[in-house]
C-alpha positions as CSV (number, residue, x, y, z in Angstrom):
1,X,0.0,0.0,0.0
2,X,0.9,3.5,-1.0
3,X,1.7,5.8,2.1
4,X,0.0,9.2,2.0
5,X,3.0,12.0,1.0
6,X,3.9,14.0,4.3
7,X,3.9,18.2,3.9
8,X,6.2,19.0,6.3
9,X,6.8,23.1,7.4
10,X,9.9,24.5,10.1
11,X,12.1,27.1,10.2
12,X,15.2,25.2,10.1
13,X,16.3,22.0,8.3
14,X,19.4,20.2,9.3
15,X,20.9,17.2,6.9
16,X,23.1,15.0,8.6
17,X,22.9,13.1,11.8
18,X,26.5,13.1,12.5
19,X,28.2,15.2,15.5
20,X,27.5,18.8,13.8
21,X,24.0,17.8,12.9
22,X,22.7,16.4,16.0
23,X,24.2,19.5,17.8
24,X,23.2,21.8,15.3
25,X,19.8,20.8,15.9
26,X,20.0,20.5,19.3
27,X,21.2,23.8,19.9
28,X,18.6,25.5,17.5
29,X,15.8,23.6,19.3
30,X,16.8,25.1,22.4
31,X,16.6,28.5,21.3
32,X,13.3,28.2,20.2
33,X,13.5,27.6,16.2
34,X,11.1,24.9,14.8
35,X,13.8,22.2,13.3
36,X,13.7,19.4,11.2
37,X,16.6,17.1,11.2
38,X,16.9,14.6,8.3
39,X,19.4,11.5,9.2
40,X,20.0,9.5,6.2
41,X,20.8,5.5,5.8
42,X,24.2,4.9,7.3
43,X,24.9,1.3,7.0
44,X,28.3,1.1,8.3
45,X,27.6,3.4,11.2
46,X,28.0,0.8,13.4
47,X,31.9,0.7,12.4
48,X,32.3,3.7,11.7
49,X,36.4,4.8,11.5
50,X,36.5,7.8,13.8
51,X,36.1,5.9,16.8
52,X,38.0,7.8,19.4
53,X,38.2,11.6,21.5
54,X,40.3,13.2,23.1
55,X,39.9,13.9,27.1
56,X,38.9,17.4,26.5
57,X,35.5,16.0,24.5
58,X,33.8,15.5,28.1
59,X,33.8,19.1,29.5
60,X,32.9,20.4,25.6
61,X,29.5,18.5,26.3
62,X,29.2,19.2,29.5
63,X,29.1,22.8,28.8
64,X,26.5,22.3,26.3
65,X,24.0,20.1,29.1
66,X,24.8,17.1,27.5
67,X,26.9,13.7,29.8
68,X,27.3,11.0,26.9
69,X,30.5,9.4,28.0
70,X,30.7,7.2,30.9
71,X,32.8,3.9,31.4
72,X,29.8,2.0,31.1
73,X,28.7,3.3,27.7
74,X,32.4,4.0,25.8
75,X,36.0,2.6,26.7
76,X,38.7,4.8,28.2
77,X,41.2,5.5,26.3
78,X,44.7,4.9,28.2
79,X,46.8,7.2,26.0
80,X,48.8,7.1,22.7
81,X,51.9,4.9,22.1
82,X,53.4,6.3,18.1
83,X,56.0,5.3,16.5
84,X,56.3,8.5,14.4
85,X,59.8,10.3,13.0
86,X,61.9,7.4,14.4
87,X,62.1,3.8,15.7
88,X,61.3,4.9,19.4
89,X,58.6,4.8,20.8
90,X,56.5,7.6,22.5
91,X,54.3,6.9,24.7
92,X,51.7,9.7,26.5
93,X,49.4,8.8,29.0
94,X,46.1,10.2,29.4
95,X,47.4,10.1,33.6
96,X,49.1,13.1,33.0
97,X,45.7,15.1,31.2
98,X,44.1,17.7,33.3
99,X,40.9,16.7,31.6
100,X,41.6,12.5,32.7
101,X,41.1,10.0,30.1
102,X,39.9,9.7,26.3
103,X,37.3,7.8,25.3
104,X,37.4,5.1,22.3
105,X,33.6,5.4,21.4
106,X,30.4,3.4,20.7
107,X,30.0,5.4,17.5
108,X,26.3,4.8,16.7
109,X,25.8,4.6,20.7
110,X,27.6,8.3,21.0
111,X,25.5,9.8,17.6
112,X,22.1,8.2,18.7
113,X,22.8,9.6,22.4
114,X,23.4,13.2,20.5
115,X,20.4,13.2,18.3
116,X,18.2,11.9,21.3
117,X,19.2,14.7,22.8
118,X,17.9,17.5,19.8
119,X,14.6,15.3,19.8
120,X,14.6,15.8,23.4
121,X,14.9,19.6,22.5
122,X,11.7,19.8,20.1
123,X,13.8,18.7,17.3
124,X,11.7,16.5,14.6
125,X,13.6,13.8,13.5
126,X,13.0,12.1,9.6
127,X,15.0,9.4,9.9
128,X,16.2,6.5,7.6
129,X,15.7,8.5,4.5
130,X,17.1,7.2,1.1
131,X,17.1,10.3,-0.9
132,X,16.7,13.9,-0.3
133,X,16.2,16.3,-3.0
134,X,16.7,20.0,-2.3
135,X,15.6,23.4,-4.0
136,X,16.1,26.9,-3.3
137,X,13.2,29.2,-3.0
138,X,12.2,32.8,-3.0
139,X,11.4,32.0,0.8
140,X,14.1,29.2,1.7
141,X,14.2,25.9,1.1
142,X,12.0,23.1,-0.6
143,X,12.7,19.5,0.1
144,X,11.7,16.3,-1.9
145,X,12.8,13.5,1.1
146,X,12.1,9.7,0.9
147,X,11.4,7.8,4.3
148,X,10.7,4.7,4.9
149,X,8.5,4.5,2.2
150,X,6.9,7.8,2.3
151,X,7.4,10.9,0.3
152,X,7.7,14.4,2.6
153,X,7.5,17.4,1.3
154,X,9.3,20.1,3.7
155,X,9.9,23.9,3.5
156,X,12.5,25.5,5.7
157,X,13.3,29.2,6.1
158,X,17.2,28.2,6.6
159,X,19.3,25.1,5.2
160,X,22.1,23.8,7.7
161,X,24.4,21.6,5.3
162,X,26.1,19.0,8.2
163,X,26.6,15.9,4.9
164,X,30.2,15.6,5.7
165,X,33.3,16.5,3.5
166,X,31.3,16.4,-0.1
167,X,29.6,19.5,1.5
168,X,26.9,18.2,-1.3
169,X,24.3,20.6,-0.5
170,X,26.3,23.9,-0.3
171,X,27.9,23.0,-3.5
172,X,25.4,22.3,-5.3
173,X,24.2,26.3,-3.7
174,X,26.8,27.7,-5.2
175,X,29.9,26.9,-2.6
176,X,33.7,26.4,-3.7
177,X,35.5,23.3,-1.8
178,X,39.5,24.0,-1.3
179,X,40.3,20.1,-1.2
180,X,44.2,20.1,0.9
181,X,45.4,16.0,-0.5
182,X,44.2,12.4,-2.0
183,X,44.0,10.9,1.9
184,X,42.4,8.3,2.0
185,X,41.3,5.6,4.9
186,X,41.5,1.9,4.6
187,X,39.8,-0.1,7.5
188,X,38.4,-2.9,8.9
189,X,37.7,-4.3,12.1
190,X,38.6,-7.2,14.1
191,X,37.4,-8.7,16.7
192,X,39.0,-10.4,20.3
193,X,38.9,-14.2,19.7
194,X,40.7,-14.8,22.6
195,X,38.8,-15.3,26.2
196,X,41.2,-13.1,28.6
197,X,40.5,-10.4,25.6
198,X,42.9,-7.6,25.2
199,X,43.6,-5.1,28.2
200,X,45.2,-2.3,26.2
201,X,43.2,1.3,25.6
202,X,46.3,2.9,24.4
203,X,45.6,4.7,20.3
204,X,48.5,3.0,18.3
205,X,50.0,5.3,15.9
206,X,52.7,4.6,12.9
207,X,54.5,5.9,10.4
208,X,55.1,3.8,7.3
209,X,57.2,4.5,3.8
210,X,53.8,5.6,2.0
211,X,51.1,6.6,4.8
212,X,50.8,5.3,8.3
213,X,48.4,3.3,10.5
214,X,45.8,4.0,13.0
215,X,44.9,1.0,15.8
216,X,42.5,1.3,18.9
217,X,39.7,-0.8,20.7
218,X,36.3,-0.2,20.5
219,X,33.3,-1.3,22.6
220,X,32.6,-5.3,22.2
221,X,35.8,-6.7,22.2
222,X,36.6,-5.3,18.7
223,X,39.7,-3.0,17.7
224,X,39.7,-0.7,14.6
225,X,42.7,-0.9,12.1
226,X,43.3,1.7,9.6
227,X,45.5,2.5,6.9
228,X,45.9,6.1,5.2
229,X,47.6,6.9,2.2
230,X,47.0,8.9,-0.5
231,X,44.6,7.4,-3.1
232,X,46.9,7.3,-6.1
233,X,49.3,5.8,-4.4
234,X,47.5,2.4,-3.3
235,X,46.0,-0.6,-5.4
236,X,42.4,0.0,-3.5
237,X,40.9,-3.2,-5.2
238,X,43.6,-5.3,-3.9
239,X,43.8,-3.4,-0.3
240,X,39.9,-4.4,0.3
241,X,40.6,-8.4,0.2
242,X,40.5,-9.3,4.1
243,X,43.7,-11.1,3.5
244,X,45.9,-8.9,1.3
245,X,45.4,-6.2,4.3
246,X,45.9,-8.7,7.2
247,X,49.3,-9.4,5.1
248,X,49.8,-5.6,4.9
249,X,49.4,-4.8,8.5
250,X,51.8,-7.9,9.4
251,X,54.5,-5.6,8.5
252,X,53.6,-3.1,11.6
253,X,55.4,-3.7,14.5
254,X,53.4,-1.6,17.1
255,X,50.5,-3.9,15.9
256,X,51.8,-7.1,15.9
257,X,53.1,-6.3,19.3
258,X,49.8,-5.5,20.6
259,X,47.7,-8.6,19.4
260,X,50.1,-10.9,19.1
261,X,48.4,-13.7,20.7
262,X,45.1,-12.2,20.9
263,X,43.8,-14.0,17.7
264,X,42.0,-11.0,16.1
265,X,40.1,-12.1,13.3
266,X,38.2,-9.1,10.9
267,X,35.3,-9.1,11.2
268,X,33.7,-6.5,8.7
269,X,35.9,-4.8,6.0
270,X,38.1,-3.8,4.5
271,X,36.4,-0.5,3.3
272,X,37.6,2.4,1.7
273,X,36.6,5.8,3.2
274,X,37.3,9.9,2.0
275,X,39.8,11.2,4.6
276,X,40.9,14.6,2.8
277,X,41.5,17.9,4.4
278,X,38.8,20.1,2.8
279,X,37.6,23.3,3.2
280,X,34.5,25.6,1.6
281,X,35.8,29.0,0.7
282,X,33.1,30.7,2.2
283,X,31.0,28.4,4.8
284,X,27.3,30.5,4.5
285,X,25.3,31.6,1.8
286,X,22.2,32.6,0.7
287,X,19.9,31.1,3.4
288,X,22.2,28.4,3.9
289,X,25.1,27.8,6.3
290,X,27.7,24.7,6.4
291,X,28.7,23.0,10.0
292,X,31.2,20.0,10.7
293,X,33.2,17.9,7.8
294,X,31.0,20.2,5.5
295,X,32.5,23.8,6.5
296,X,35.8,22.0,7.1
297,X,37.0,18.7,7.8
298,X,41.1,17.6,8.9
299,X,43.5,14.9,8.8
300,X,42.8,12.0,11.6
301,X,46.2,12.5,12.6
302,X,45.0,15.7,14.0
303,X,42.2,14.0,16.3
304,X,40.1,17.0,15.7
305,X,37.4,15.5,13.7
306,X,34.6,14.7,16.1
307,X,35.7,17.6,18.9
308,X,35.6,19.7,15.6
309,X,32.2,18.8,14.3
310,X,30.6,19.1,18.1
311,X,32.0,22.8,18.1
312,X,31.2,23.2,14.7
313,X,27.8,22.5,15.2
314,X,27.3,24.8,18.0
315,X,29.1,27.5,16.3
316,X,27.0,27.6,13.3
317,X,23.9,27.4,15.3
318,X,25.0,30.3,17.5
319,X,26.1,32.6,14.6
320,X,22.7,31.1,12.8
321,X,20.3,32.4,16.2
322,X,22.7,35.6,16.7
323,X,22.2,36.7,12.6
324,X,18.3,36.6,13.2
325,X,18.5,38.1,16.1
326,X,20.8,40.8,17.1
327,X,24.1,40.9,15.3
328,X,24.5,41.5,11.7
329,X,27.6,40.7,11.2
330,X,27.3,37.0,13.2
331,X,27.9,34.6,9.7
332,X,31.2,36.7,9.0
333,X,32.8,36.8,12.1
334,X,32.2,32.8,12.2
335,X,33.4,32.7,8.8
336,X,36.7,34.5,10.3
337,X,36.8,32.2,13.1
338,X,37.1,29.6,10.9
339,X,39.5,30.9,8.1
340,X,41.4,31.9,11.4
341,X,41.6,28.3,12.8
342,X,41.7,26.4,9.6
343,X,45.3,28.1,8.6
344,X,46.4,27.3,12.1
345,X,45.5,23.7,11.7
346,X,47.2,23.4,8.2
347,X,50.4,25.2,9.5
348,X,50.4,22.6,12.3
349,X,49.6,19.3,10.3
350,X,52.6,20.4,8.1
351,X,54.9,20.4,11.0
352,X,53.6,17.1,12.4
353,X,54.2,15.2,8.7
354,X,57.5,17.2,8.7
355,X,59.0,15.4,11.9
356,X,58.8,11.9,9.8
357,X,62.5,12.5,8.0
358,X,62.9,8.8,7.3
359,X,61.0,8.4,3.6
360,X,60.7,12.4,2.7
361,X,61.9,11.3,-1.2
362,X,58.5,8.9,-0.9
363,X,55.7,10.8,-2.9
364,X,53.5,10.6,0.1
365,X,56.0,12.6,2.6
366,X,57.3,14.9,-0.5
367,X,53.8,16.0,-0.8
368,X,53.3,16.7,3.2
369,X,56.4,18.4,3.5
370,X,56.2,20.8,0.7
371,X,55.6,23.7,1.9
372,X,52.9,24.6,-0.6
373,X,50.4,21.9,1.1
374,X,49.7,24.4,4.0
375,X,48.2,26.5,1.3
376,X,46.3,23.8,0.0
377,X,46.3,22.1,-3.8
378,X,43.4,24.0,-5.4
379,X,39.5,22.8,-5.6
380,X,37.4,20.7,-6.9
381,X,35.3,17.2,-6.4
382,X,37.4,14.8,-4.2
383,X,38.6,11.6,-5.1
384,X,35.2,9.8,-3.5
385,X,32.6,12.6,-3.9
């Protein structure tokens, strides 16, 4: 049977249910604004790659009313053991953090726990939706969203764009991406097949002649593994057979220290994810702004990429409440707190990739160490979009 179509009316409509979205929303519905937010299908949510935050995560949501880590929800994170610039090993404790301990995340736990919280709010949540059509309009937005089955028809004053790095909606608006590299993420993860399990919480970090790998538990008795490189730079096809990455990964020695023994066995993967530093030239538009991955998203070796999309969120929101109601100038003053931070953050990813000497005539380290990359290497659609 046919479902009746949905007309659907608020002031603000928020795509994506990530970090920025969920906070987005929730921090508009707080103020008072009528808000839609529209999650889409996400099958591999559940294993999603960014899977870990640093200590200072838990105050940032405090601040905003929200408690969503706890020991009995999300694993402490011990610390970070690298291997990064040499063959020592570096090892700091999350002891020694004035803010206490990480957190290696439930992911779809941590997102559903956010956008609980905007429905909590007077958020309206559309959910499970399979394609979303928008349109700009003399007085906003017009949307063309399936759901479940279900056509809605919705009209919003305001569009806030949180789909991730494709930034999808605010290009297709008009917006110019800066995309910073080819990085790319391959992943997969295991899990414990051995019954004392595995006590380490530590993030394993480590450098490697064209990229570096990523390692750290997750809730379950599972661990995340990830490769980066650039994209032209790896066979992909080959990298996604279970066992040609297992044979890869052999060749780490932080890794193999770590399970060795354990008898991890993957478990879903490998998959092949967009992990380029990107950047919209101008994050707001025409009754549109962009928040999270979409305004700007960063290297994982920076660790920024959740902290950054809950701040993001609540920044754009903010500047979004304070435009319509008291300050004119509220979308560029955001816009120069990000150009502001963004250059920071490219000034200090350069310096990080520089302090790995040991393959710098490898194209992967030429390109991170070439002082041009700070300034970026021009625009365009990225290598997944």
């Amino acid at each position: 049977m046919v479902r009746p179509a949905v007309n659907f009316r608020c002031d603000v409509c928020v795509v994506g249910g990530g970090p920025a979205g969920a906070i987005a929303a929730y921090v508009l519905a707080g103020a008072g604004a009528g808000v839609a937010l529209i999650v889409r299908d996400r099958p591999n949510l559940a294993l999603a790659v960014g899977e870990t935050v640093p200590a200072e995560t838990r105050p940032l949501l405090n601040r905003l009313g929200l408690d969503c880590l706890s020991a009995d929800l999300h694993l402490p994170s011990a610390g970070t053991m690298a291997r990064w610039g040499s063959d020592a090993v570096h090892c700091r404790e999350a002891i020694l953090s004035p803010y206490g301990c990480g957190w290696h995340l439930d992911r779809r736990l941590f997102e559903r726990q956010l956008i609980a919280a905007a429905v909590k709010k007077g958020a309206a949540l559309l959910e499970g939706c399979a394609r979303i059509e928008t349109k700009s309009a003399l007085t906003g937005w017009e949307f063309q969203i399936e759901s479940a089955g279900r056509q809605i028809y919705a009209t919003a004053s305001y569009l806030v764009d949180c789909t991730g790095r494709t930034a999808r909606l605010a290009v297709e608006a008009g917006a110019r991406r800066r995309i910073h590299d080819k990085l790319i993420a391959i992943w997969c993860v295991a899990e414990e097949l051995h019954p004392r399990g595995d006590p380490d919480r530590r993030i394993y970090l480590e450098s490697a002649p064209d990229g570096w790998l990523y390692s750290a538990q997750i809730p379950n008795r599972r661990r995340v593994m990830v490769y980066f490189t650039d994209g032209d730079l790896c066979d992909i096809s080959r990298m996604r057979s279970a066992a040609n990455f297992e044979d890869y990964i052999a060749n780490f020695f932080h890794l193999n220290a770590v399970t060795d023994g354990l008898q991890y066995r993957i478990v879903a993967g490998p998959f092949c994810a967009n992990a380029v530093s990107t950047n919209l030239v101008q994050a707001h538009g025409d009754r549109w702004i962009a928040a999270g991955d979409a305004a700007q998203s960063f290297d994982p070796l920076s660790s920024q990429g959740i902290v950054s999309a809950i701040v993001g969120g609540n920044n754009a929101a903010a500047a979004l409440i304070a435009a319509h109601s008291w300050d004119d100038c509220a979308l560029e003053k955001l816009q120069a707190d990000l150009d502001g931070k963004y250059a920071a953050y490219l000034a200090e990813r350069h310096v990080h990739y520089r302090a790995e000497q040991r393959w710098k005539e490898r194209p992967f380290w030429q390109r991170r160490h070439n002082a041009s990359a700070v300034e970026g290497q021009g625009s365009g659609a990225g290598l997944f979009d």
